[in-house]
C-alpha positions as CSV (number, residue, x, y, z in Angstrom):
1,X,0.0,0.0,0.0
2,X,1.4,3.4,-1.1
3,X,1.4,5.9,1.4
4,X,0.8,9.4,0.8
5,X,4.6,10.6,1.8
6,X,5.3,8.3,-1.4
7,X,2.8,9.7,-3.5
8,X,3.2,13.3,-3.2
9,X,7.6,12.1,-3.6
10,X,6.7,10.4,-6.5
11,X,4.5,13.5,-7.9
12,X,7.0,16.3,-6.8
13,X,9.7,14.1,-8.6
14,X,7.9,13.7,-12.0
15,X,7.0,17.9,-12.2
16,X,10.9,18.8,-11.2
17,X,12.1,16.3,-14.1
18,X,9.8,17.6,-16.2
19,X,8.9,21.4,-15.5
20,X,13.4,22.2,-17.2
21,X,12.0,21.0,-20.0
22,X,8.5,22.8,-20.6
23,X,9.7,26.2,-22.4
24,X,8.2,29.9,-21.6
25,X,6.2,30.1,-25.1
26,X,4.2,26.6,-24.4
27,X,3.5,27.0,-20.5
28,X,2.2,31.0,-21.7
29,X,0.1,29.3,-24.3
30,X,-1.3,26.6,-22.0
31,X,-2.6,29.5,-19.7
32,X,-3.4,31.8,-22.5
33,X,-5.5,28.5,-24.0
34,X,-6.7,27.2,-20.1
35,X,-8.1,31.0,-19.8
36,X,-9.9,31.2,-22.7
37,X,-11.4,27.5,-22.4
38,X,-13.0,28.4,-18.9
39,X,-14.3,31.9,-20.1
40,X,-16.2,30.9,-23.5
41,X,-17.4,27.4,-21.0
42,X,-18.9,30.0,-18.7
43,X,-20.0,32.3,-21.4
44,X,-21.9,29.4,-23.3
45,X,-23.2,28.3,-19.4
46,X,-25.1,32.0,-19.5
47,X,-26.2,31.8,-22.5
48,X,-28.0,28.0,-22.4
49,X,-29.2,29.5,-19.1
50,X,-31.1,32.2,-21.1
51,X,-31.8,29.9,-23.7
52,X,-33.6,27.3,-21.7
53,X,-35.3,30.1,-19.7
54,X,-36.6,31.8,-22.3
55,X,-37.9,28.6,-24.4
56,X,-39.7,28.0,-20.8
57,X,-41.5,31.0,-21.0
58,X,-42.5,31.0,-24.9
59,X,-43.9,27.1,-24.6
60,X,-45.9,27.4,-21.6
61,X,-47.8,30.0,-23.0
């Protein structure tokens, strides 16, 4: 059974290996792309919202 002393070892090893190796321009365009991902999800949660709400309205008339 792994305990989590191990597990969070075995993490923090596999990011410092691998974080020398991830270069400025693709970690700025993961955010850039991780940024715009959860605004447009959020904007296109609004507007479903106002869909469904609005379709609610007109039918049970």
């Amino acid at each position: 059974m792994k305990t989590l002393p191990t597990k969070v070892g075995t993490l923090g090893g596999i990011v410092a290996c691998t974080f020398p190796h991830i270069g400025r321009q693709e970690l700025l365009a993961t955010c850039i792309l991780a940024i715009l991902g959860a605004v447009i999800s959020f904007l296109t949660t609004l507007l479903l919202r106002q869909i469904f709400r609005w379709a609610s309205k007109f039918f049970k008339l």
